[in-house]
Backbone bond lengths (Angstrom), bond angles and torsions (degrees), N, CA, C in turn:
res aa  C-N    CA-C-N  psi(-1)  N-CA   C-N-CA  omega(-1)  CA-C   N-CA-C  phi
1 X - - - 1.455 - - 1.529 108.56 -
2 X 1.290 116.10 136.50 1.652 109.43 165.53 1.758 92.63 -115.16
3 X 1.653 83.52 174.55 1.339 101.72 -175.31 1.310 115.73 -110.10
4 X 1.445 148.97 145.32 1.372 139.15 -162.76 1.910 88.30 -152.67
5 X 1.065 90.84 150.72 1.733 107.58 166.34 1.708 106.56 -141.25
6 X 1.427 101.99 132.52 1.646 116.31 -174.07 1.634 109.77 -120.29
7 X 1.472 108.31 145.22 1.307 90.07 -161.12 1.692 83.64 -122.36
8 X 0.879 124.77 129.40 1.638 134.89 -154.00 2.029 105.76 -123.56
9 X 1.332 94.95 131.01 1.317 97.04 163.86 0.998 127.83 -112.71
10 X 1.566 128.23 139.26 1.285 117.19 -154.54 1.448 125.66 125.96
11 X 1.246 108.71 -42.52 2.099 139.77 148.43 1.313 111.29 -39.78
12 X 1.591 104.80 102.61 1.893 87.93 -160.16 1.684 85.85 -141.58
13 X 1.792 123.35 0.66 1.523 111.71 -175.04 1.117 83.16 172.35
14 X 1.974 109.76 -176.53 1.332 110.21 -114.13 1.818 80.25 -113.64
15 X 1.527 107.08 -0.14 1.330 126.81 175.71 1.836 115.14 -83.16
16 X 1.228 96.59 -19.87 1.316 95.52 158.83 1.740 134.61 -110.87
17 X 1.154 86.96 -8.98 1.628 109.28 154.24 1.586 117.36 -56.46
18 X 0.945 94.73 -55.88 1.759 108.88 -179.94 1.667 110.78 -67.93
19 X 1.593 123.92 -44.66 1.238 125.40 -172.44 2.297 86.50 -67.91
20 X 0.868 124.77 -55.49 1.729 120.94 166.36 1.242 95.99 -25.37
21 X 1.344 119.94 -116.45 1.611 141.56 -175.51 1.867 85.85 -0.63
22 X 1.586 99.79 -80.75 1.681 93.01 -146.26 1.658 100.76 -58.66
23 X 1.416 138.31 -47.93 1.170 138.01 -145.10 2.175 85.83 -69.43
24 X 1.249 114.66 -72.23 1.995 112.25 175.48 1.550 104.95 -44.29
25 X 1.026 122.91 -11.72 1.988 100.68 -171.93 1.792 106.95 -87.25
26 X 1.855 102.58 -17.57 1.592 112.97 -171.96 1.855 76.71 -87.46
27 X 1.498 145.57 6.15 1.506 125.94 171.74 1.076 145.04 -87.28
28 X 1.374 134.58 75.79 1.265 119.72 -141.02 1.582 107.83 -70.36
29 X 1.519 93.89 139.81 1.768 100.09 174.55 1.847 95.36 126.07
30 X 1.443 94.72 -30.26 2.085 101.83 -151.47 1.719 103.02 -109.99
31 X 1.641 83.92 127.94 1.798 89.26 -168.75 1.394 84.49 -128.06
32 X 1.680 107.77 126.13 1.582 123.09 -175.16 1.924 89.42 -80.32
33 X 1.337 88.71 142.83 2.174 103.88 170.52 1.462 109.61 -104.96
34 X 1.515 108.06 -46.50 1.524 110.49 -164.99 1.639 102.90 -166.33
35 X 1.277 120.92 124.80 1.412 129.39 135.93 1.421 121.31 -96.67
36 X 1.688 90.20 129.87 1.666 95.90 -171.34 1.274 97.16 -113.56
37 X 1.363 132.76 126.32 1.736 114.59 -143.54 2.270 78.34 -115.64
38 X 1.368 129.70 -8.96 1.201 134.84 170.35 1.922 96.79 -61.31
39 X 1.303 99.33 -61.46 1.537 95.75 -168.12 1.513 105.97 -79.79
40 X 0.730 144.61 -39.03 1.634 155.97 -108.19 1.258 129.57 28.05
41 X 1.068 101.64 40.75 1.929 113.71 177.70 1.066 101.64 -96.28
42 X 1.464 114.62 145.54 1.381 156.33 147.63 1.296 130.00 -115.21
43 X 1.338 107.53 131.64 1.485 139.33 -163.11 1.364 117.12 -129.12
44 X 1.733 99.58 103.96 1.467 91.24 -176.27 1.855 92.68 -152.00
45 X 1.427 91.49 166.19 1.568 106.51 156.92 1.240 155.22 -110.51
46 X 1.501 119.73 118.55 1.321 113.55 -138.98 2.023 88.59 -107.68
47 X 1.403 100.49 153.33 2.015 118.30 162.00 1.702 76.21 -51.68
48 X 1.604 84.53 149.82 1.591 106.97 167.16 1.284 102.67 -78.10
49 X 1.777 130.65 -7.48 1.162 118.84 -165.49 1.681 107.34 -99.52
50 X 1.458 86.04 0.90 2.028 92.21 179.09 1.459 107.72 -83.41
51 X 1.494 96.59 152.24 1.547 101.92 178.04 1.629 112.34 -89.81
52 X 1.095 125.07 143.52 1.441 124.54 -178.88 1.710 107.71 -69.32
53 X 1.632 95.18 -45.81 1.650 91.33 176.52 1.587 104.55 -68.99
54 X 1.207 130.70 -36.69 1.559 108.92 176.35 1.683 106.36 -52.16
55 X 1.143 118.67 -58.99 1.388 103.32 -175.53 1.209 113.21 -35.85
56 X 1.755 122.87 -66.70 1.179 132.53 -172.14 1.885 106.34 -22.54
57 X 1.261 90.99 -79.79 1.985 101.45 167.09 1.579 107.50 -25.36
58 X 1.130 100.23 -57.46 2.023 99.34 -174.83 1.348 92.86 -37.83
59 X 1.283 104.88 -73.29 1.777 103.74 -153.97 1.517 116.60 -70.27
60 X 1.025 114.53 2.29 1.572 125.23 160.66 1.470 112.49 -77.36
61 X 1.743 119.17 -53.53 1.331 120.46 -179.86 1.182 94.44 -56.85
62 X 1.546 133.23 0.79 1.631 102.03 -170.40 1.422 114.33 -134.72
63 X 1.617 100.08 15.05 1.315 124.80 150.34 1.524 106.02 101.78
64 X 1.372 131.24 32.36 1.457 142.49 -168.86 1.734 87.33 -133.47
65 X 1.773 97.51 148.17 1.426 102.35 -170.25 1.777 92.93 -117.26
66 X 1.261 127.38 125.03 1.393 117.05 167.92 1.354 128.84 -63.99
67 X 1.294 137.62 118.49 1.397 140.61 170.92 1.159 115.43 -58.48
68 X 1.506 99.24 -70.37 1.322 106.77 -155.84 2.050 105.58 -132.02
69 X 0.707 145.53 162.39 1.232 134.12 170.14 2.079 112.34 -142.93
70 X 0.930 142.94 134.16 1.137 147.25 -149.26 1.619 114.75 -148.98
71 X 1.209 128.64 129.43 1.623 126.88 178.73 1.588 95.72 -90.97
72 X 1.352 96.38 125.32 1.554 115.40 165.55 1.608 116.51 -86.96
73 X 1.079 117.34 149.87 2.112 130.23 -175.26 1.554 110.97 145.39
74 X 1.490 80.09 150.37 0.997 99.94 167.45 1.499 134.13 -47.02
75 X 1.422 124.96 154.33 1.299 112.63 174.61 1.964 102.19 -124.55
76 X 1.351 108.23 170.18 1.646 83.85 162.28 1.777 114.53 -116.99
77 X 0.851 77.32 171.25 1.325 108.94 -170.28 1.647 129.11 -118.31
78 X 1.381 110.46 107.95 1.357 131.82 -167.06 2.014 104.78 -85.45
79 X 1.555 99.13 96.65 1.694 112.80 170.56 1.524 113.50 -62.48
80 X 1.003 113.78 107.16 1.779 125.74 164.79 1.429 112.82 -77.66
81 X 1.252 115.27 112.99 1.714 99.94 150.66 1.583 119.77 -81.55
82 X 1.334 111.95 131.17 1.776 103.54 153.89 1.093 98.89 -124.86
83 X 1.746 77.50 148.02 1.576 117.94 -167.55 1.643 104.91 -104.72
């Protein structure tokens, strides 16, 4: 699975939050994380075998325009002690 966050215009209440959730939960592969209906980001996880631009299209058929789109993960991180 990777992780992607989309920042959508158009996300304006908690009614379009929900048309998200329900329209990705009928997706197989796509597990919603977070709608932040303040930003219009979305956070979800897609099969590595999904296309990002297909998503993109999803959320167009469903009347949200993508801005911006971004891969979410981890990074690492190097622990220092000071002494």
């Amino acid at each position: 699975m990777k992780s992607m966050c989309f920042t959508l215009e158009g996300v304006k209440c908690g009614k379009c939050a929900a048309k998200i959730k329900d329209y990705f939960s009928e997706v197989e592969g796509v597990v919603i994380k977070d709608v932040d209906v303040s930003s219009g980001r979305v956070t979800m996880e897609l099969n590595a075998s999904l296309s990002v631009m297909g998503i993109k299209s999803q959320f167009k058929d469903i009347g949200f325009q993508v801005q911006k789109m971004e891969k979410v993960g981890w990074f690492p991180v190097s622990i220092i002690t000071v002494r």
